[in-house]
Structure formats: C-alpha cells, structure tokens
N, C-alpha and C positions, 0 to 999 in steps of 0.2 A: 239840638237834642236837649229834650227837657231834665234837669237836676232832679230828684229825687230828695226827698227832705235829711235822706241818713248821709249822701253825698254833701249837702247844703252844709249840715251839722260837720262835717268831718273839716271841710273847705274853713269852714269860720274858725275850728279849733288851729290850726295851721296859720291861720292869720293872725289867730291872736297870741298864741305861742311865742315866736320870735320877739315881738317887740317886749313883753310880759318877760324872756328869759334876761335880755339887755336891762330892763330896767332893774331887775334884786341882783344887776353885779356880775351876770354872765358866767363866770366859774366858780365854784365856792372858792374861798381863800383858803390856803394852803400855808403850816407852819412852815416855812423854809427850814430853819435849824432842824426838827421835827425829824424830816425829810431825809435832810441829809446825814445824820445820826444813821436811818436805816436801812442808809447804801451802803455806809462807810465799810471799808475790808474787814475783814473779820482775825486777819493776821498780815503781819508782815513781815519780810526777809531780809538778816541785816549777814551779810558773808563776811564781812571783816570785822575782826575780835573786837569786843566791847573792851569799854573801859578808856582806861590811858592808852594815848597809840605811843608806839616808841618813835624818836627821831626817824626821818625816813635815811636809810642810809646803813643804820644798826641795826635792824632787827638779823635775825638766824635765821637760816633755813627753815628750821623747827617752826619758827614763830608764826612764819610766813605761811608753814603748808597747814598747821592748825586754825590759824584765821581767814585765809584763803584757800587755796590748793586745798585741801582737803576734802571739801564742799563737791569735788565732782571725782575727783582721785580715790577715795575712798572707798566708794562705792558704782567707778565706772561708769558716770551719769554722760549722756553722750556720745559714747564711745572715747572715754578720757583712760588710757591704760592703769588699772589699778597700781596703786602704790603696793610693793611687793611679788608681783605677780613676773616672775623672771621669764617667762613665755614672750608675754605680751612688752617687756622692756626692750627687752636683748637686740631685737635691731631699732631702738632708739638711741642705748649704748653705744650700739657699733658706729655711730655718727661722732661721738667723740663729746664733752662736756661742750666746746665751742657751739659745734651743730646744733644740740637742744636749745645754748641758751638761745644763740640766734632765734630757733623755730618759735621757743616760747616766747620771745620781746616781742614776737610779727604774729603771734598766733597762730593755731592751725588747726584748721577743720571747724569744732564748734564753738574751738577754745577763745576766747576775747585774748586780743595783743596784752599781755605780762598778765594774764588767765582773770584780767579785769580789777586788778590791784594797781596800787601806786605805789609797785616795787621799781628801784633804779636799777641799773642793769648789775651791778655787785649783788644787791640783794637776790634777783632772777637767779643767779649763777647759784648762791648759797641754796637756794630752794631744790633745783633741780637739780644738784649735788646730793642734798639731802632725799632726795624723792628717788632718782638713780641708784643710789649707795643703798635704801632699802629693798633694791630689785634685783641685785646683782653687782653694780657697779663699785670703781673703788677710786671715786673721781675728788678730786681736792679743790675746795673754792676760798677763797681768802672770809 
C-alpha cells in the first residue's frame, strides 16, 4: 500500500519527535523545594496541651481531659459519651471507677488504649474520675 505524502509527513514528524524530546532533557526540571511548599498540609493537629508538659505521673484529672480527653468527649466525636450527659454515663458508672479505668487503659470502641495519651494508670483513674464526677458520678481517685 502506497503512503500518501500527508501519511509520509506525519511518519517523519513521529521519528523525529522522540529522539529531538531526549535530547533538550526529556522532562522540564522541576523546583523540588517549590513543589513541595505546595503539597505541604495546610494545618495540623496537635491534642496534647502545649507548652510545658507536667511530669507524667502529676498532672489532674482536669489537666488530662483539657489536653486530651476533651478532644472527643466534648463534643461526642465517635461515639465518645459526652462529658456531662448523665443518660449516656449512667451505665458506664454502674461498672464502678475500677471497670472504666480498666476499659480506658485497653481502649474501646474508637477510643485508642489511655484515649491515646501518655497517661499512667493513676493519672487514667484521675481523668475518668474527673470525667465520671461531671456525669453523675461521685468516684474518688488519688
């Protein structure tokens, strides 16, 4: 089958293409930093309290559900039972201060083991004491 001179013309541009795109360096160059500038996140999430941290061992209850706990407790993120809400506590209560803390060191449901803090288990106790005590409960933790 005889080529046609527009077929010819197309055939040559295509040959000459390739080698013509390798020789000026095949990709343009790319600023790296440039780039990367504008993927970077645009925010980030920090859940544990700025600042000075306190020894692990001392902080409060208090300290603990303002710099952690709070974060989902608050506002129910998950399915996490509001702090306050005596409906949704009352048969958490009824497991007794022991049972929570347990549940909380081991985590449950969507909660990360000690709600994703580097609380020890005194601290756990003070938290969910403190967290309980605003629902209803009238639990004592050292």
């Amino acid at each position: 089958m005889p080529m046609n001179s527009r077929s010819l013309a197309l055939v040559s541009v295509l040959v000459l293409a390739a080698p013509l795109a390798l020789a000026m360096g095949g990709r343009p160059k790319m600023d790296e930093e440039a780039a990367n500038v504008r993927i970077q996140p645009v925010a980030k999430i920090e859940l544990a309290a700025g600042g000075a941290k306190a020894a692990a061992g001392s902080r409060s209850g208090e300290e603990l559900y303002k710099g952690v706990c709070g974060a989902c407790h608050d506002a129910g993120i998950a399915g996490a039972p509001k702090t306050g809400d005596k409906a949704a506590w009352a048969p958490r209560i009824a497991l007794g201060l022991d049972g929570l803390v347990k549940s909380a060191i081991t985590g449950k449901n969507a909660m990360p083991p000690k709600g994703g803090s580097d609380a020890n288990d005194e601290e756990m106790a003070r938290v969910i004491a403190f967290m309980a005590n605003k629902s209803g409960a009238n639990f004592s933790a050292k």
